[in-house]
Steps between C-alpha positions, in 0.01 A plus 500: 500500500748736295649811708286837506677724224636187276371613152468342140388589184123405338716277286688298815187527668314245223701235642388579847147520502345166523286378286757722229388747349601771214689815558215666345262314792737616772488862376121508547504337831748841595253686368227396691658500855620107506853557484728797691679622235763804515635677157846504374632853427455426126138415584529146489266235749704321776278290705562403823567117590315491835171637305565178271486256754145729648377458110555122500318426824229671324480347181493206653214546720152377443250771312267623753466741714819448693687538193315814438557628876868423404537683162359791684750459762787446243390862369477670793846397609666519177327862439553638822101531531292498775 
């Protein structure tokens, strides 16, 4: 697992997430609460690794309701929620 506070860009973070996926993908899973992202001063996403590695073990999971259970969890942890 990468170190707490290790951050990359959307872009580095396409070659990360497993299966890949486009930058434009890993903005929307910030969005929505998948990924714990912080801003640059100039506004810009940098995502952090350790969230990567949480959003892979997801992915990769079976649908169901365990995967569900976990995307909620994901948000709540990456949102500071609940």
């Amino acid at each position: 697992m990468a170190d707490e506070g290790e951050y990359v860009s959307p872009t580095e973070a396409t070659e990360l997430v497993r299966p890949r996926h486009g930058a434009t993908s890993i903005r929307e899973f910030a969005d929505a609460g998948l990924l714990r992202v912080t801003y640059t001063a100039g506004g810009h996403r940098r995502i952090e690794r350790a969230s990567i590695d949480e959003l892979n073990t997801w992915l990769a999971m079976r649908p169901g309701p365990e995967k569900q259970a976990a995307r909620e969890e994901l948000i709540r942890r990456n949102l500071g929620t609940g």
